[in-house]
DRENDO-1510 file (C-alpha; in Angstrom, 1 decimal, always signed):
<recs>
REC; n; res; u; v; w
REC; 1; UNK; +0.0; +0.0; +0.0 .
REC; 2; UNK; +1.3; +2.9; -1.0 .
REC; 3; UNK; +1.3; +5.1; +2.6 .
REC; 4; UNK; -0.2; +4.3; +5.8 .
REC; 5; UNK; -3.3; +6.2; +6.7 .
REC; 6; UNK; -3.9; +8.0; +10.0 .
REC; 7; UNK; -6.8; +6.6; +11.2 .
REC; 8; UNK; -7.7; +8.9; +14.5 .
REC; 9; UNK; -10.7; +9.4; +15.7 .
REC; 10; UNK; -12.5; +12.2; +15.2 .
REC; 11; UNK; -14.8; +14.2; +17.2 .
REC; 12; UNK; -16.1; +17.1; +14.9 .
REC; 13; UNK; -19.1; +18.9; +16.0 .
REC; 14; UNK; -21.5; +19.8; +13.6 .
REC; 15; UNK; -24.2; +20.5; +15.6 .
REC; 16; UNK; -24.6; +24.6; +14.1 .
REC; 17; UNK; -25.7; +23.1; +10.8 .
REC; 18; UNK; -29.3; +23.6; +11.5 .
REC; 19; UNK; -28.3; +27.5; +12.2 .
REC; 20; UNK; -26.7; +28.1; +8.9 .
REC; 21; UNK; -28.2; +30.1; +6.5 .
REC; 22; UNK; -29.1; +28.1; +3.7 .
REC; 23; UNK; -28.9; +31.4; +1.4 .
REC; 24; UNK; -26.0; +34.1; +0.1 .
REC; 25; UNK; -26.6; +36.8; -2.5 .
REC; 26; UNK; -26.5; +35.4; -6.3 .
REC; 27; UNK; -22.9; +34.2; -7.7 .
REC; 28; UNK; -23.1; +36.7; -10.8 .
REC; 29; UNK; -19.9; +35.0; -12.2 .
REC; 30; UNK; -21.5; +31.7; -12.2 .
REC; 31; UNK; -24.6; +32.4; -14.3 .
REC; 32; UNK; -25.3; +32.0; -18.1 .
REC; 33; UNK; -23.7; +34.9; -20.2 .
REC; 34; UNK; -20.2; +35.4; -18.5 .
REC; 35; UNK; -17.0; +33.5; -20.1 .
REC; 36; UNK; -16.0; +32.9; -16.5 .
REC; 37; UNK; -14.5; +29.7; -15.8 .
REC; 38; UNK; -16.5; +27.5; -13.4 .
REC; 39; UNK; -14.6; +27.1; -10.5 .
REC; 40; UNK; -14.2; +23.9; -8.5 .
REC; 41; UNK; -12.8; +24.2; -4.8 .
REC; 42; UNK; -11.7; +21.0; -3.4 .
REC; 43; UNK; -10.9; +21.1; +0.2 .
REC; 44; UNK; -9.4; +18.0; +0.8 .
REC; 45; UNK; -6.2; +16.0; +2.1 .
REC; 46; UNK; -3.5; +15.8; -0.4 .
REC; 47; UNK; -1.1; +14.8; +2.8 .
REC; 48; UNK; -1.4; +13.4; +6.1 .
REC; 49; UNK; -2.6; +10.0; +5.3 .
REC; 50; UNK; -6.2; +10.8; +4.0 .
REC; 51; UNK; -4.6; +11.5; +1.1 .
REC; 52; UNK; -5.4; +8.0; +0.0 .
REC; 53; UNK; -8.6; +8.8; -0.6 .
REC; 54; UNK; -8.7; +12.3; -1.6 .
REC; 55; UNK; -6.0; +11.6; -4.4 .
REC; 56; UNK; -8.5; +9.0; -6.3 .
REC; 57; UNK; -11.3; +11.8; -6.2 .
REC; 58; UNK; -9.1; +14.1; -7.6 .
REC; 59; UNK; -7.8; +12.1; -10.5 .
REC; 60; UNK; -11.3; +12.0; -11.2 .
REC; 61; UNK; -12.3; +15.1; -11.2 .
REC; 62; UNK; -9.1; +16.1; -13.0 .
REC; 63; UNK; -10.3; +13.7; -15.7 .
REC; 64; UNK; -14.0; +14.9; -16.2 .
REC; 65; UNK; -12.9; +18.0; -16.2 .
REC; 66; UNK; -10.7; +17.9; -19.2 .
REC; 67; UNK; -12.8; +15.7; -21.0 .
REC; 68; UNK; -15.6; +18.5; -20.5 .
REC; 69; UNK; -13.7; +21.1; -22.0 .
REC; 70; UNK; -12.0; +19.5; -24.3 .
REC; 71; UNK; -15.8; +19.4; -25.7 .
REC; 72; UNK; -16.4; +23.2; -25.2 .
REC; 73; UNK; -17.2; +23.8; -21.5 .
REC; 74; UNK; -20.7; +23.7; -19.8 .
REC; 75; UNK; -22.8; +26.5; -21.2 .
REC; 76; UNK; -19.9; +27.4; -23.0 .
REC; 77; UNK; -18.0; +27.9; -20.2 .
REC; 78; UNK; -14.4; +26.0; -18.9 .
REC; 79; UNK; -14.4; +24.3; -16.1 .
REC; 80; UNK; -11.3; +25.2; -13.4 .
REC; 81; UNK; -9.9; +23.2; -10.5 .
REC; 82; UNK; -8.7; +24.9; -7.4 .
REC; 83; UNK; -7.3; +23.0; -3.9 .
REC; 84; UNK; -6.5; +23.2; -0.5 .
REC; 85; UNK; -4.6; +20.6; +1.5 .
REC; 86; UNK; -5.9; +20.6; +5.1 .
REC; 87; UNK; -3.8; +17.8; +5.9 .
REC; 88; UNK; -5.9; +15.4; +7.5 .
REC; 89; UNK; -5.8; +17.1; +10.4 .
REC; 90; UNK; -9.3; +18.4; +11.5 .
REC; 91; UNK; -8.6; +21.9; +13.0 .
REC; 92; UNK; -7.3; +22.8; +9.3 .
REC; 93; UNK; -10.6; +21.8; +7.3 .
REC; 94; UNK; -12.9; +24.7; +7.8 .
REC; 95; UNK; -9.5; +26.5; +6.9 .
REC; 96; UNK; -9.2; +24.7; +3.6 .
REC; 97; UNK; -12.6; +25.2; +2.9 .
REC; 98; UNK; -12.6; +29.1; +3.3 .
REC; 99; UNK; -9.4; +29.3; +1.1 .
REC; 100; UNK; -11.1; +27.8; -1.4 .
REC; 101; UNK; -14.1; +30.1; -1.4 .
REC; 102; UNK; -12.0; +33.2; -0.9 .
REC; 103; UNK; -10.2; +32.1; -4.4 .
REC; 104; UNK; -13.7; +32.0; -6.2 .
REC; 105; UNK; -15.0; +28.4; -5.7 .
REC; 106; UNK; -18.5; +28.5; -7.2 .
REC; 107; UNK; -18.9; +24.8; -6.0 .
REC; 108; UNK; -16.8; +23.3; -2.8 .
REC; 109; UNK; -16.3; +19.2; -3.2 .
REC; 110; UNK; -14.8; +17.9; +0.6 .
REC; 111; UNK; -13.1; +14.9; +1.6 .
REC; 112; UNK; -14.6; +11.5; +1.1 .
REC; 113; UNK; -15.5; +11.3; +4.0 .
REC; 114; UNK; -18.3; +12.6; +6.6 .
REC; 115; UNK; -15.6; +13.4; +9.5 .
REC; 116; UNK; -13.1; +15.2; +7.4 .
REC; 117; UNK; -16.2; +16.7; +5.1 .
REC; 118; UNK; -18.5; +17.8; +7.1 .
REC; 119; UNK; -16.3; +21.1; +8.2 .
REC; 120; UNK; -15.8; +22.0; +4.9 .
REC; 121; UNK; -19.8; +21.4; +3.5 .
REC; 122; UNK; -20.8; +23.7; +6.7 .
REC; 123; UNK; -18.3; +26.3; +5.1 .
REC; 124; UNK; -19.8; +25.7; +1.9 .
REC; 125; UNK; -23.6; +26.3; +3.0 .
REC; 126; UNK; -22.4; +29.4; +4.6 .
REC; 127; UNK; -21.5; +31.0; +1.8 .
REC; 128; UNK; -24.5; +29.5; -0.3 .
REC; 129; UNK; -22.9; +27.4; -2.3 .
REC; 130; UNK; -23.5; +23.5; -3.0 .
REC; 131; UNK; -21.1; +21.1; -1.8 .
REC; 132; UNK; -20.5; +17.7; -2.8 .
REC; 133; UNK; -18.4; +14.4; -2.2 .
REC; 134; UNK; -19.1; +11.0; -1.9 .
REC; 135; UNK; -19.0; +9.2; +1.6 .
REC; 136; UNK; -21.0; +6.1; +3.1 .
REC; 137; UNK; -22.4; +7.4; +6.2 .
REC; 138; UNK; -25.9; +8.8; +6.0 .
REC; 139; UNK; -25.5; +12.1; +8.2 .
REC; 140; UNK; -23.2; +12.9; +4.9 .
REC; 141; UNK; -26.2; +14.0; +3.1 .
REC; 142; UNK; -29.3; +16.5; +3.3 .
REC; 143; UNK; -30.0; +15.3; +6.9 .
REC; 144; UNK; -26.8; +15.8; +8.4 .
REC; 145; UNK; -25.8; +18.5; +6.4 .
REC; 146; UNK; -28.1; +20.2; +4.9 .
REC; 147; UNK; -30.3; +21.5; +1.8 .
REC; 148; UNK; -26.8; +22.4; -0.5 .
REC; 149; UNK; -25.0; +19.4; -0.5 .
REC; 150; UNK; -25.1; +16.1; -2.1 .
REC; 151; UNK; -23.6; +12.5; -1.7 .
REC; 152; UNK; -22.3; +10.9; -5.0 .
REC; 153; UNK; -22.5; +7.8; -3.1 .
REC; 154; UNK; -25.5; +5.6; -2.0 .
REC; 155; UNK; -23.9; +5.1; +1.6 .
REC; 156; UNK; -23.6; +2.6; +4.1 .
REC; 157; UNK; -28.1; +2.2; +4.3 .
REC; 158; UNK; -27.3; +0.6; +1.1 .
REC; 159; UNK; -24.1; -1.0; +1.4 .
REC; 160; UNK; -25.4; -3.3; +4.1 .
REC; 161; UNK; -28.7; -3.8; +2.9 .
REC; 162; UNK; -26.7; -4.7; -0.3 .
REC; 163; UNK; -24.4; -7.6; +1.7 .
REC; 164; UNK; -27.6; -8.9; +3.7 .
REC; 165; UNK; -29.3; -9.6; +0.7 .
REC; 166; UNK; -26.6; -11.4; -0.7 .
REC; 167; UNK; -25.2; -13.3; +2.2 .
REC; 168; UNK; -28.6; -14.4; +3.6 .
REC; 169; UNK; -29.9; -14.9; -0.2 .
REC; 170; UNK; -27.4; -16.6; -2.4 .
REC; 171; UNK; -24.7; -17.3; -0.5 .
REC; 172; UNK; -27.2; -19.2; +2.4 .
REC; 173; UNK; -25.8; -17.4; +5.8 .
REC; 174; UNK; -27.4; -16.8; +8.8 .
REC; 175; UNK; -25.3; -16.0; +11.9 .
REC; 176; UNK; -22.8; -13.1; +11.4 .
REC; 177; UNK; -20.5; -11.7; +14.2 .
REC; 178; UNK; -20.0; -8.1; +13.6 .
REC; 179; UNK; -16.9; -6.3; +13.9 .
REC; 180; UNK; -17.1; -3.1; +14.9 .
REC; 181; UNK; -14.5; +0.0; +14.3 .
REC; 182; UNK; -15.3; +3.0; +15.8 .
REC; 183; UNK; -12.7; +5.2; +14.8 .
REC; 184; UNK; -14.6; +7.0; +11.8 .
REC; 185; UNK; -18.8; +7.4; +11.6 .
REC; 186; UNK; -18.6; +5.4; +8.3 .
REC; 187; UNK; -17.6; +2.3; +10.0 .
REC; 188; UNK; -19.4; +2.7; +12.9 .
REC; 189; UNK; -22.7; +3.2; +10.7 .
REC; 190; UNK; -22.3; +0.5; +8.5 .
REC; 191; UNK; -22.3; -2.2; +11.1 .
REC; 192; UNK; -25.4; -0.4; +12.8 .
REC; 193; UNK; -27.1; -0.2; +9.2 .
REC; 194; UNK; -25.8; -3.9; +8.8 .
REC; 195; UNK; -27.7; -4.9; +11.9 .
REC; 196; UNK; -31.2; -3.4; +11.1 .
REC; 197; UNK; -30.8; -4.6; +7.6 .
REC; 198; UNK; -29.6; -8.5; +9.1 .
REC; 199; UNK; -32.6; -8.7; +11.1 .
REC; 200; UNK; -35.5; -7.3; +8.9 .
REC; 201; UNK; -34.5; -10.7; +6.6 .
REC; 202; UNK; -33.1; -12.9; +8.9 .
REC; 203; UNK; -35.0; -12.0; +11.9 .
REC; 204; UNK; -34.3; -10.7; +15.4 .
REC; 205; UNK; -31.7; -13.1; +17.4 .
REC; 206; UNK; -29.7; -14.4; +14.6 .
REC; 207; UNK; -26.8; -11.8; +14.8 .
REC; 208; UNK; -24.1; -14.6; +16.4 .
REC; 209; UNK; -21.9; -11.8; +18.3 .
REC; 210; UNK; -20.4; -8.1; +18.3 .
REC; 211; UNK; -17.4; -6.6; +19.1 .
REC; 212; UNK; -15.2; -3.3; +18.7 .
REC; 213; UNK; -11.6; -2.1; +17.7 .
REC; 214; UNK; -9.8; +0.7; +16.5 .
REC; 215; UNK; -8.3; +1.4; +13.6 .
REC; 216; UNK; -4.9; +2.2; +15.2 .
REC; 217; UNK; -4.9; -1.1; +17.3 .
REC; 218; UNK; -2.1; -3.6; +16.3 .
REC; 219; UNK; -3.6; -6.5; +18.3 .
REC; 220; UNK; -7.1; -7.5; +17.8 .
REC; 221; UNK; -6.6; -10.9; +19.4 .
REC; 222; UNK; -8.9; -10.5; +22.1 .
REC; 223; UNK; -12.0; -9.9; +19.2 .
REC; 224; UNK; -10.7; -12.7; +17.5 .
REC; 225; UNK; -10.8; -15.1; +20.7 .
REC; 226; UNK; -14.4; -14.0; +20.4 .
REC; 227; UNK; -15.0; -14.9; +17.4 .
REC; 228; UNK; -13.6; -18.1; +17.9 .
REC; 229; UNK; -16.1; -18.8; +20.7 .
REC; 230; UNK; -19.1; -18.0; +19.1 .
REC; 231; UNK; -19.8; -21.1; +17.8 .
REC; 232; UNK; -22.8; -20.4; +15.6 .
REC; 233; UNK; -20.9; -18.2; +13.5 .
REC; 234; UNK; -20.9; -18.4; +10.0 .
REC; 235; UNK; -19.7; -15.5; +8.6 .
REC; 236; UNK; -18.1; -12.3; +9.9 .
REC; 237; UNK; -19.0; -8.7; +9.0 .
REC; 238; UNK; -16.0; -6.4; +9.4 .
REC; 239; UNK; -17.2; -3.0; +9.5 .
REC; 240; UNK; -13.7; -1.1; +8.6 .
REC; 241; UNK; -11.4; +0.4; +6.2 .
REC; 242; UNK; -7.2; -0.1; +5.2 .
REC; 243; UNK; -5.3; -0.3; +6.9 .
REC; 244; UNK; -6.5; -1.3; +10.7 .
REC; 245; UNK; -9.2; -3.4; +8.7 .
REC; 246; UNK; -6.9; -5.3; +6.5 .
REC; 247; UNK; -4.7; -6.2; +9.8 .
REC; 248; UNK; -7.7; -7.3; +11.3 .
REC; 249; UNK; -8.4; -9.5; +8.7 .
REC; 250; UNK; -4.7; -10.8; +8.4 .
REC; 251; UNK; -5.0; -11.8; +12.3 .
REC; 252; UNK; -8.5; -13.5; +11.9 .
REC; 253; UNK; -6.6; -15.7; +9.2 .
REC; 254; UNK; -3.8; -16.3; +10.8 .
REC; 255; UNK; -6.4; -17.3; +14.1 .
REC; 256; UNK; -7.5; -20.2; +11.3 .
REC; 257; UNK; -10.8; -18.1; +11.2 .
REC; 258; UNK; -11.3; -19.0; +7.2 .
REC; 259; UNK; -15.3; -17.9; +7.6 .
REC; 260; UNK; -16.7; -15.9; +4.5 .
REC; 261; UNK; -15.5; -12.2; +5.7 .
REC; 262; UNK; -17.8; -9.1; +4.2 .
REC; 263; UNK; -16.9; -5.8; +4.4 .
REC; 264; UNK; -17.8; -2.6; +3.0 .
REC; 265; UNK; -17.0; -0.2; +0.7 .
REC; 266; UNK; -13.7; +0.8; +2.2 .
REC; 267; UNK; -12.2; -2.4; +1.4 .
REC; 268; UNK; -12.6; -1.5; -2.6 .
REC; 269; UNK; -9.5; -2.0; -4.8 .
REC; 270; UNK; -6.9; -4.5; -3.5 .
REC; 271; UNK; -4.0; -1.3; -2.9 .
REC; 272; UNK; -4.1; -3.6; +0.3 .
REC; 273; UNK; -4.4; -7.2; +0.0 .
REC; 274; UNK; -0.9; -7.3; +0.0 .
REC; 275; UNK; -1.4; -7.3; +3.8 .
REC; 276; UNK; -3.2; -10.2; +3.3 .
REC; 277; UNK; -1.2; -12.6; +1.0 .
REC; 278; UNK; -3.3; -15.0; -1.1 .
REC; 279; UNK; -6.6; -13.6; +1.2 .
REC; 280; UNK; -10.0; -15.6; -0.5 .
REC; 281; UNK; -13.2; -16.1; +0.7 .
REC; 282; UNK; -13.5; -12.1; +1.7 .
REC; 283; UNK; -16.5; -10.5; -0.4 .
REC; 284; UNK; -17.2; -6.4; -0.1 .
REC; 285; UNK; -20.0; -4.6; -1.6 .
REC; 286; UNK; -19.1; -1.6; -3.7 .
REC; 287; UNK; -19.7; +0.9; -6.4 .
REC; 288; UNK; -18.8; -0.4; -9.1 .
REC; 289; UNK; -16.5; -3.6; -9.5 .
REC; 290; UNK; -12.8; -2.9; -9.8 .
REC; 291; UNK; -11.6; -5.7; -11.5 .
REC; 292; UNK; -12.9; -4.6; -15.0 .
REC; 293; UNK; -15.7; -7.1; -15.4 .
REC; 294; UNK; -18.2; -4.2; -14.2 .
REC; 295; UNK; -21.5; -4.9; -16.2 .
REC; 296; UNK; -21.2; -1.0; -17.2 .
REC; 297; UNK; -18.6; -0.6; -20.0 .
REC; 298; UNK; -18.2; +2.9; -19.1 .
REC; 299; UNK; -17.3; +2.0; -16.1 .
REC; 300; UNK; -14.7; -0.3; -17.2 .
REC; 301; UNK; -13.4; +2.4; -20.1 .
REC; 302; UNK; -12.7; +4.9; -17.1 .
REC; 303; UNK; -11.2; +3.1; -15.1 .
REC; 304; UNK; -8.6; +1.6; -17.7 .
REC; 305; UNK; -8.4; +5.0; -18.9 .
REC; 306; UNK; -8.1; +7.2; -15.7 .
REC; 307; UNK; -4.4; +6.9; -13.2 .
REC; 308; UNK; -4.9; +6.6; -10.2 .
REC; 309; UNK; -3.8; +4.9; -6.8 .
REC; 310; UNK; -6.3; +3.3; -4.1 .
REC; 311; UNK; -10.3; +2.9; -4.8 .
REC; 312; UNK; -11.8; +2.9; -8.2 .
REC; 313; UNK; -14.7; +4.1; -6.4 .
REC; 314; UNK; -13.0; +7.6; -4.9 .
REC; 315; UNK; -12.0; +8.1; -8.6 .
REC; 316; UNK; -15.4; +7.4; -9.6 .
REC; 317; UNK; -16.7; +9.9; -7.0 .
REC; 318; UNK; -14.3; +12.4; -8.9 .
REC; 319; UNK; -16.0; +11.7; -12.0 .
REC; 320; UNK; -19.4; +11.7; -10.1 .
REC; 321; UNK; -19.2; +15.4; -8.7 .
REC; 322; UNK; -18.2; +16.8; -12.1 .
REC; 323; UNK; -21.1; +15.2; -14.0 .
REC; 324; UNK; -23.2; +16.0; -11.4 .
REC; 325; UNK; -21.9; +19.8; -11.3 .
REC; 326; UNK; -22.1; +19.7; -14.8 .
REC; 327; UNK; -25.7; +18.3; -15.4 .
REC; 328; UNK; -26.8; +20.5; -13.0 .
REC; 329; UNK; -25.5; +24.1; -14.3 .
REC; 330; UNK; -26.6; +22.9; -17.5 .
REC; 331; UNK; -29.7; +22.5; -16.0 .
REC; 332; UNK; -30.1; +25.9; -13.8 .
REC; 333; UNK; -28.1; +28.3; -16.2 .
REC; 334; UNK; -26.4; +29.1; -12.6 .
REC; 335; UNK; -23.5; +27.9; -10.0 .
REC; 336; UNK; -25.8; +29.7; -7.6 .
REC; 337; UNK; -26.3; +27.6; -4.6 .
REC; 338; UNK; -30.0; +27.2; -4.6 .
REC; 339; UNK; -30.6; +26.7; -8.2 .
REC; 340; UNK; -27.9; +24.5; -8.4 .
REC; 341; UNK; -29.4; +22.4; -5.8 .
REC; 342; UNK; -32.7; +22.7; -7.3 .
REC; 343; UNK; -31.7; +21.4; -10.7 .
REC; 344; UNK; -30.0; +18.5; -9.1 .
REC; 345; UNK; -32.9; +17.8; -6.9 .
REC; 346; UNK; -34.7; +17.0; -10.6 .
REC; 347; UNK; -32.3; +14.4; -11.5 .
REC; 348; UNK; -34.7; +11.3; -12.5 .
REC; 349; UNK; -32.4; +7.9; -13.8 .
REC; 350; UNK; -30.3; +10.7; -15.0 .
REC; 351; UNK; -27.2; +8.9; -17.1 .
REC; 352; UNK; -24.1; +8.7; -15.5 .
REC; 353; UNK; -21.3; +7.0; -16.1 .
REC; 354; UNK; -22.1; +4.3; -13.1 .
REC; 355; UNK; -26.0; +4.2; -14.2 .
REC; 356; UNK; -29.4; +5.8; -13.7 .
REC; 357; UNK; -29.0; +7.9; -10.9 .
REC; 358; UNK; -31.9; +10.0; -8.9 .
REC; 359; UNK; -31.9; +13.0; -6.0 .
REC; 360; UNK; -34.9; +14.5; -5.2 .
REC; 361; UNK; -35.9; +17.1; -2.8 .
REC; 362; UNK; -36.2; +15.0; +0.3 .
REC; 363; UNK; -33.2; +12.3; -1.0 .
REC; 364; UNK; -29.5; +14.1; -1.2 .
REC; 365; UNK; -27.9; +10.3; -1.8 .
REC; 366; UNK; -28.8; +8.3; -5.3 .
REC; 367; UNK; -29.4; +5.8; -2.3 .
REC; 368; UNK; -32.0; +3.7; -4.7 .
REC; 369; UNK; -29.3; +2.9; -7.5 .
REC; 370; UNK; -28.0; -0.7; -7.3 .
REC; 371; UNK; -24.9; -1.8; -5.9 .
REC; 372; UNK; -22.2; -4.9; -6.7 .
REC; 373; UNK; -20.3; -7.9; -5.0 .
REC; 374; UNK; -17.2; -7.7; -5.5 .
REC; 375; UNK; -14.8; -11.4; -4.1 .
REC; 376; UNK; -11.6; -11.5; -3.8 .
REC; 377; UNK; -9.8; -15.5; -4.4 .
REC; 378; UNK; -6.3; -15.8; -4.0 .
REC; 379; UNK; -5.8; -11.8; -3.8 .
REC; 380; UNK; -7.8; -11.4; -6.9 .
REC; 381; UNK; -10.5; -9.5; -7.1 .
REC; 382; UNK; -13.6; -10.6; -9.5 .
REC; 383; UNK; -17.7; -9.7; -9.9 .
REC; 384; UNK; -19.7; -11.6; -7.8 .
REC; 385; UNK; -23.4; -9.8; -8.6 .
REC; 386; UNK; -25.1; -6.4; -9.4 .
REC; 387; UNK; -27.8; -6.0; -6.3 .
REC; 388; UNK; -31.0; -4.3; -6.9 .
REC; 389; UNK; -31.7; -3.2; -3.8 .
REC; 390; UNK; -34.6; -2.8; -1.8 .
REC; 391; UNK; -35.8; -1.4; +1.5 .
REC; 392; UNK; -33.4; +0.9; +2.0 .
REC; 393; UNK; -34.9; +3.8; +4.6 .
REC; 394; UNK; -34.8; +7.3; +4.1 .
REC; 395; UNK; -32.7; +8.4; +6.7 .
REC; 396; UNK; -30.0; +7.1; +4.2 .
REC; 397; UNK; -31.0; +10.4; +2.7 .
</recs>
């Protein structure tokens, strides 16, 4: 892997979000008429460890950008790129984001994440402008952060509803033990979300055993001892991210644990498997598959097209926010904040480049559009199933 991400927790209070103003004064160098370039602020990590994940969003937005003005702009405007490292340290985000706006961003896009985003999309709403990212936990969308931003990403709701199906359907299971890591809200709502999912097909009871860890611990033996006692387990649900994940699942192997392990979307790509020599049997649910055997051939054209190191799906997201951003300017005839968000809101099976993808006034997350398996055999990853899901809740919104 190529650097070692800080995994820290973080405690970032976002609780003045319902006090923001939801409205500035109109951009008048982001509407119809101007040669302007449309500006793009990115407040994200490009050091400190996050960088990881940041870097693949940027790729892709570096790519969708050129590709949209190599074809003449949006409303005949260029599209422009600006950044701001806040180092994946928390007191700089807010920072970043400011910078950002203070340089002309029109749009801000934050961090892949809804601990080291949410600072900048409260920046962002502020000033009245939309904000956008992907990220799997749900508060990283209208509900948690308001009426101008928007999640590329279905989140975790649909993630785990995504591995229930298949586990309890297909693959037969029906006793997980869930491993729990707390040190980021994504992983610590995909094993709730997991849960609620579990037992609405399964049925209350069935959930074989649960247990916590850090990201930063280097021992997880004691959780593993647990998971060797619970004796009606059949398959583990590991509710992390590289690289405290992967060591968890190297010690759990190592234990002579060999039970299917799931995971979520963090565990996209294999940057990491090399952690995990020769790891099989380990299935995640995703985006998109990485292994170019998606069942969208754009999908599989970007991907071979676009460098980039780490998840397909953060340089997917990159992609994401500038169709998105694009569609919706085209749409409004404005980067203004509310009629940006307005035209995005009326997104129906709009055609991106992972599929028909929806928002509506009440849903910030395309949290309806289906998701894939992903397995990985022998350190190989390969296309297990597209999952049209259902019964995902709203507060996925």
């Amino acid at each position: 892997m190529r650097r070692r991400l800080l995994a820290l927790p973080v405690a970032l209070v976002v609780a003045t979000a319902a006090a923001c103003s939801t409205t500035a004064p109109a951009d008048t160098g982001a509407s119809a008429g101007t040669s302007d370039p449309i500006v793009i602020g990115a407040a994200v990590a490009q050091s400190g460890g996050f960088e990881l994940y940041d870097d693949g969003q940027t790729a892709g937005m570096k790519f969708a950008i050129d590709k949209i003005n190599a074809a003449g702009g949006v409303n005949g405007r260029k599209m422009e790129l600006i950044t701001a490292d806040h180092k994946t340290d928390p007191a700089q985000i807010q920072a970043a984001a400011q910078d950002v706006l203070d340089r002309g961003a029109d749009v801000v896009v934050t961090t892949v994440d809804y601990d080291f985003g949410a600072p900048a999309a409260l920046a962002a709403r502020r000033a009245g402008k939309v904000s956008i990212s992907g990220a799997g936990a749900p508060e990283f969308g209208l509900r948690g952060l308001g009426p101008l931003h928007f999640n590329v990403y279905q989140g975790t709701p649909t993630e785990s509803v995504t591995m229930a199906q298949l586990a309890y359907g297909s693959q037969r299971l029906r006793h997980p033990y869930l491993l729990e890591d707390t040190s980021i809200q994504y992983s610590k709502s995909l094993c709730a979300e997991f849960e609620t999912a579990w037992e609405k097909v399964a049925g209350p009871g069935t959930i074989a055993g649960k247990d916590t860890f850090q990201n930063t611990d280097p021992s997880v033996a004691s959780q593993v001892s647990k998971v060797k006692a619970a004796t009606a387990t059949d398959f583990v649900v590991l509710c992390s991210y590289p690289p405290g994940g992967a060591s968890a699942i190297r010690q759990l192997r190592t234990a002579g644990v060999d039970l299917p392990i799931y995971g979520g979307s963090g565990f996209d790509g294999t940057f990491w498997t090399s952690a995990v020599p020769d790891l099989s049997n380990f299935y995640h649910a995703a985006m998109v598959s990485s292994a170019g055997d998606d069942p969208h051939a754009g999908v599989n054209e970007f991907l071979s097209t676009v460098k980039f190191e780490g998840s397909a799906s953060y340089a997917l997201f990159g992609e994401l926010v500038i169709e998105t951003i694009a569609k919706g300017i085209e749409r409004a005839g404005t980067a203004d904040g509310p009629a940006l968000a307005k035209a995005i809101e009326s997104f129906k099976d709009e055609p991106l480049v992972v599929g028909p993808t929806s928002y509506s006034a009440e849903c910030h997350a395309p949290i309806s559009r289906p998701m894939v398996i992903v397995k990985i055999d022998k350190g190989k990853a390969s296309f297990v199933e597209s999952v049209d899901v259902t019964g995902v809740p709203t507060s996925a919104c």
